[in-house]
C-alpha positions as CSV (number, residue, x, y, z in Angstrom):
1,X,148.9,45.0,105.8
2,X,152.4,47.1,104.8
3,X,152.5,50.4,105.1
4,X,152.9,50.5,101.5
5,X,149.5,48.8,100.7
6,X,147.3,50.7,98.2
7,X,144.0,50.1,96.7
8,X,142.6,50.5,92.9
9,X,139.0,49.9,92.0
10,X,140.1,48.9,88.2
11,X,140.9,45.8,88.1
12,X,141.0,42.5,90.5
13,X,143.6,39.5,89.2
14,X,142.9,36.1,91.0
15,X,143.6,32.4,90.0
16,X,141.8,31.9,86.4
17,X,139.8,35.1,87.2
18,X,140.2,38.3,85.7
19,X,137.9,41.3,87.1
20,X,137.4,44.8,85.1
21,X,135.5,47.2,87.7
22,X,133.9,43.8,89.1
23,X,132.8,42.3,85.9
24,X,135.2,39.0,84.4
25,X,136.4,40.1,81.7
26,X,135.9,36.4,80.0
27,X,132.1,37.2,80.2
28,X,132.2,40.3,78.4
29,X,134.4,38.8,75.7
30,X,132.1,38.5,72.3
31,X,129.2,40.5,74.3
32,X,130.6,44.0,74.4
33,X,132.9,45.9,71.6
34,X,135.5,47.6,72.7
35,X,134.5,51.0,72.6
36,X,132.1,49.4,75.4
37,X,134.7,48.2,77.4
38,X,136.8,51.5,77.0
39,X,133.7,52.9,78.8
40,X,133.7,50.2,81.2
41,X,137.1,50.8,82.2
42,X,137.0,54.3,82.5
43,X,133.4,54.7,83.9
44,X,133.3,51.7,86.1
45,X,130.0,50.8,84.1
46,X,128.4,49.2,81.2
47,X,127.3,51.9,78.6
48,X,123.5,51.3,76.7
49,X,123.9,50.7,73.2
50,X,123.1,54.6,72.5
51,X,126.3,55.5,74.2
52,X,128.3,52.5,72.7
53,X,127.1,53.5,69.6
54,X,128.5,57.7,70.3
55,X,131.7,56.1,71.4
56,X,132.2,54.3,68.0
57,X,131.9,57.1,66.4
58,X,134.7,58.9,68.2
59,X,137.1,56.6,68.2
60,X,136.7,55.8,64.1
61,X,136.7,59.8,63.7
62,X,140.7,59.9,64.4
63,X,141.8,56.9,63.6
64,X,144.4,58.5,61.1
65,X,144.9,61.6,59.1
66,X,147.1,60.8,56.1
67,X,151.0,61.1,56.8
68,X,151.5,64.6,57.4
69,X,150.7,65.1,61.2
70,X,153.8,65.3,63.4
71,X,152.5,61.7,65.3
72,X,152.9,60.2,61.7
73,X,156.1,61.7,61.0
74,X,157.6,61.1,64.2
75,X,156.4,57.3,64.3
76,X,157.8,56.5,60.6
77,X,161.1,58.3,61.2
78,X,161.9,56.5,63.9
79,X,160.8,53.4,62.6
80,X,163.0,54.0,59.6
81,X,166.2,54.2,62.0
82,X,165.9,50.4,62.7
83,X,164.5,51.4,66.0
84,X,161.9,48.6,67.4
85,X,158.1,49.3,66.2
86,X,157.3,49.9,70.2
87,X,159.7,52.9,70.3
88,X,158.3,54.0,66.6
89,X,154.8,54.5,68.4
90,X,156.0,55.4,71.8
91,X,157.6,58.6,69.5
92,X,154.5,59.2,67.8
93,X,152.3,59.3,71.0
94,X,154.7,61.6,72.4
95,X,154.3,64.6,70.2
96,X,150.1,64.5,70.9
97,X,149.6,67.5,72.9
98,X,148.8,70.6,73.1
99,X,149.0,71.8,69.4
100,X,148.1,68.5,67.9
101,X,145.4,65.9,69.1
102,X,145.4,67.7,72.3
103,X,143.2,70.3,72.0
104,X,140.0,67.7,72.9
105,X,140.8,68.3,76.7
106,X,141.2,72.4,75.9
107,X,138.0,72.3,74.0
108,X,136.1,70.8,76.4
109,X,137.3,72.9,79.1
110,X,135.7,76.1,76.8
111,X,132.9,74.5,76.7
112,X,132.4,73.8,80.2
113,X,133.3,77.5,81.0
114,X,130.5,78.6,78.8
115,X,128.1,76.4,80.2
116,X,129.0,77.3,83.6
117,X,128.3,80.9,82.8
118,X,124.7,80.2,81.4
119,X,123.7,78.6,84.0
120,X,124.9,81.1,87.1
121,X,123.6,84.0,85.4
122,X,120.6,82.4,84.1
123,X,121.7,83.8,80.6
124,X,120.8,81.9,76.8
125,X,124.3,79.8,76.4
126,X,125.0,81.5,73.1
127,X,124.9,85.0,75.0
128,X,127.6,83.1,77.4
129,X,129.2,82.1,74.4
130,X,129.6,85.6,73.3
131,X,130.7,86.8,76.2
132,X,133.6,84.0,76.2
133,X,135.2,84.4,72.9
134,X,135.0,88.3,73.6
135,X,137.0,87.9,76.2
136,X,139.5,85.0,74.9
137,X,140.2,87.8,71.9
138,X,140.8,90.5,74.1
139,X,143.4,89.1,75.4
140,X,144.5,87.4,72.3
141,X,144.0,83.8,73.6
142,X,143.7,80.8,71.2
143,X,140.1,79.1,70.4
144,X,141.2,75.3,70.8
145,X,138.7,72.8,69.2
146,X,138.0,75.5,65.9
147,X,139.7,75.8,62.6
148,X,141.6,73.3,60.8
149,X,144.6,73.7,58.1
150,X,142.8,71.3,55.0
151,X,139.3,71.4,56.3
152,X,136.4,74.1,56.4
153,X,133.9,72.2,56.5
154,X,135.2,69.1,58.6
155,X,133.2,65.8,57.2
156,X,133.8,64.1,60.7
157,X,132.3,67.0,62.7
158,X,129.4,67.2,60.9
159,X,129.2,62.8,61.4
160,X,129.5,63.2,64.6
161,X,127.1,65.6,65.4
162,X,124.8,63.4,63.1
163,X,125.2,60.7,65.3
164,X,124.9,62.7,68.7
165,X,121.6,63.7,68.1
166,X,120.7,60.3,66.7
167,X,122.0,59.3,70.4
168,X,120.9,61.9,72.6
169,X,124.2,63.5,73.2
170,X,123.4,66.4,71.3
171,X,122.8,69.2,74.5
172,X,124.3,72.3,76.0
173,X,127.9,71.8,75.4
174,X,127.3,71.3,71.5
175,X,125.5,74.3,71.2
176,X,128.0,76.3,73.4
177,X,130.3,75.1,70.6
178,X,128.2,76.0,67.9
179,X,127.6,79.5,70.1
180,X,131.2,80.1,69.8
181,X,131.9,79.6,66.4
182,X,128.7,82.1,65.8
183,X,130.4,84.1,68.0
184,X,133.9,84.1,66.6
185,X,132.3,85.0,62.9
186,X,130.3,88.1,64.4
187,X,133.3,89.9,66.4
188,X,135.9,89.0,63.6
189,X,133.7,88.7,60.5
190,X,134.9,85.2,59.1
191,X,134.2,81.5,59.7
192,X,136.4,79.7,61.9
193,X,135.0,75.9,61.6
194,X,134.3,73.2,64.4
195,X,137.2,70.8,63.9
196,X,137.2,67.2,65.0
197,X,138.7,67.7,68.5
198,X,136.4,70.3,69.1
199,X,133.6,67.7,68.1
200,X,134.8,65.2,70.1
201,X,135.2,67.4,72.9
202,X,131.8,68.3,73.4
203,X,130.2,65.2,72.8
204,X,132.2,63.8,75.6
205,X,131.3,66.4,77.8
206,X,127.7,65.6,77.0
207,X,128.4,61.8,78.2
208,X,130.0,62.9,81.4
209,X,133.5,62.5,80.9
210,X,135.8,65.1,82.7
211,X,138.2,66.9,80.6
212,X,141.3,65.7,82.1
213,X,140.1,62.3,79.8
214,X,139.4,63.9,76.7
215,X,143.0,64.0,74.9
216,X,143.4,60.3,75.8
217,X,141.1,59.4,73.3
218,X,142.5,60.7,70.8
219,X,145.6,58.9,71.4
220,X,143.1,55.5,71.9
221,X,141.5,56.4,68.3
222,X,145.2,57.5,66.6
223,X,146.9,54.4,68.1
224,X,145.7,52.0,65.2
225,X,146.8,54.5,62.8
226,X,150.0,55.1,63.6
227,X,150.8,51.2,63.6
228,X,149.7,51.1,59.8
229,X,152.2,53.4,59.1
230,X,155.0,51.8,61.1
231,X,153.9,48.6,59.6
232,X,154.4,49.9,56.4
233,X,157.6,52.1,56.6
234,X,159.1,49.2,58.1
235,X,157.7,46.7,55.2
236,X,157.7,49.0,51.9
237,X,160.6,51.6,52.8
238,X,164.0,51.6,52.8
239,X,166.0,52.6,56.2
240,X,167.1,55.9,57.1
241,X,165.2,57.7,54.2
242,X,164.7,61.4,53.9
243,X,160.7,61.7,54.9
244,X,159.4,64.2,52.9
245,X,156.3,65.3,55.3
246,X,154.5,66.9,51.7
247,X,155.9,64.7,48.5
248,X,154.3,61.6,48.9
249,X,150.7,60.4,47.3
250,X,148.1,58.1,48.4
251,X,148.7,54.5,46.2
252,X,145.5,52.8,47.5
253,X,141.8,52.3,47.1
254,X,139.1,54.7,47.0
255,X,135.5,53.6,47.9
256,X,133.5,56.4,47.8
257,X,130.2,54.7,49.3
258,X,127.7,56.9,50.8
């Protein structure tokens, strides 16, 4: 072997053999979904269906937000320059960070914090909780994972939530969530929701996933999203058009099925 040899436990390629953390992947082809094999991938295993199940969830929670997020705006323009539809999403990926789609991995960091505390002082979590945001305002530092600019009461947080206790992801880092946001309301005296990110983040905590992972799935759920739009700025628009990111309406179906 070359100095230069390396080693990766992902994936094995070998004559009409394809291996995914040691599994062929033509095998798990029509077995698994692919929120299944997203957990494969990443957690070198095979999730039960409870877990498949959570993972759904999450990745059909942000699979698009109308037109106005920068990721939309960003992918449209670009595809509106004549630019290929790979560079049109490669934009809109770009701008997910830390003020948009990124605060999953932030929020799940809080959460971890608070949990941390609970459990090496032996205090309740939401105590730990309190003690947290006390200190975040003190020094004037953003709450990632809380408040949104349409939503108070977030429809896809209160889903997924649904779901996580239907799952049995629905532990300690949900309630040092919830803790916070009771927290933020008693030392500031108004509500500051749980947005989605924040959801997602600590339902992904509670299935084990470190948050150096978290903001990736948002970019995994967006992705889809973002190609509709390219799709259709590409199809329905005319080039180099001024993209209003406010004057535009929705001009499709509604089915409001419970």
């Amino acid at each position: 072997m070359s100095e230069h040899h390396w080693k990766t436990r992902v994936t094995k390629i070998e004559p009409n053999r394809i291996y995914v953390r040691g599994r062929r992947i033509d095998k798990l082809m029509g077995k698994i979904t692919f929120s299944q094999a997203v957990y494969l991938v990443l957690k070198g295993e095979l999730p039960d269906e409870s877990t498949g199940k959570m993972l759904d969830a999450i990745l059909v929670s942000s699979i698009d937000h109308g037109a106005t997020p920068p990721s939309t705006l960003v992918a449209r323009t670009i595809a509106s320059t004549g630019n290929p539809p790979h560079a049109a999403l490669a934009g809109g990926i770009l701008t997910i960070y830390k003020w948009h789609g990124g605060a999953i991995e932030n929020a799940m960091r809080h959460y971890v914090d608070v949990v941390k505390r609970s459990e090496t002082k032996g205090e309740d979590i939401r105590e730990s909780a309190r003690e947290f945001v006390k200190e975040k305002l003190s020094n004037k530092e953003r709450l990632f994972g809380f408040g949104h600019r349409i939503h108070t009461k977030d429809p896809r947080t209160v889903k997924l939530f649904e779901v996580a206790k239907e799952t049995g992801f629905y532990g300690k880092y949900v309630e040092a969530a919830h803790g916070i946001k009771e927290a933020f309301k008693e030392l500031k005296g108004k509500e500051i929701p749980i947005n989605v990110d924040g959801a997602i983040g600590a339902v992904l905590c509670e299935m084990g996933f470190p948050p150096e992972l978290g903001n990736f799935f948002f970019i995994m759920s967006r992705t889809p999203g973002l190609i509709a739009h390219i799709y259709e700025e590409i199809t329905e628009e005319r080039p180099m058009r001024v993209i209003d990111p406010v004057d535009h309406e929705y001009a499709g179906e509604i089915y409001d099925e419970e």
